[in-house]
Each structure stands twice: as structure tokens, then as C-alpha cells.
N, C-alpha and C positions, 0 to 999 in steps of 0.2 A: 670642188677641191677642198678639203680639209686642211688646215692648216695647221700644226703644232702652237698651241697659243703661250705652252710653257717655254717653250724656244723664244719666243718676242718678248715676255715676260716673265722669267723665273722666279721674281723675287715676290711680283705683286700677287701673282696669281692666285696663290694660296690664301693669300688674305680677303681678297673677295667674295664677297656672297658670288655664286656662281650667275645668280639672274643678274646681277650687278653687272659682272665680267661682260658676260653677254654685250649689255647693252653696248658697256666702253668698248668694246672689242667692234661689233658694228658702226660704230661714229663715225669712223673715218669714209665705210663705204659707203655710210650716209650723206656726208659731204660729199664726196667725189661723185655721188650721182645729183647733187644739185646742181654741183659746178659744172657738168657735164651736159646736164639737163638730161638725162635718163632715169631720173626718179618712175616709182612705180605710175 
């Protein structure tokens, strides 16, 4: 599922290098899979 990432952030998003974004954009499912313990 795709998510619209200018909907969650309109204002930032422009401003980031896009490989930046990436990463910030992934963080949180990175946490939720440690917390979860479903990391890869």
C-alpha cells in the first residue's frame, strides 16, 4: 500500500533530499518492527 507521504507531510517534504525522506519516512516501521519483534 502506497501512502501519500505529502498528505503526512506537506510542509517538510519538499525540503528533503528525497533518499533522506525515505529513510525518515521508514523510522517509525522500523521501530514498530522491533517493538513487535517482526524485524526482518
Amino acid at each position: 500500500m502506497k501512502v501519500d507521504e505529502t498528505k503526512l507531510n506537506p510542509i517538510n517534504t519538499r525540503y528533503y533530499h528525497p533518499r533522506m525522506h525515505k529513510a525518515l519516512f521508514q523510522l517509525p516501521v522500523f521501530v514498530q518492527e522491533l517493538i513487535t519483534g517482526e524485524g526482518k
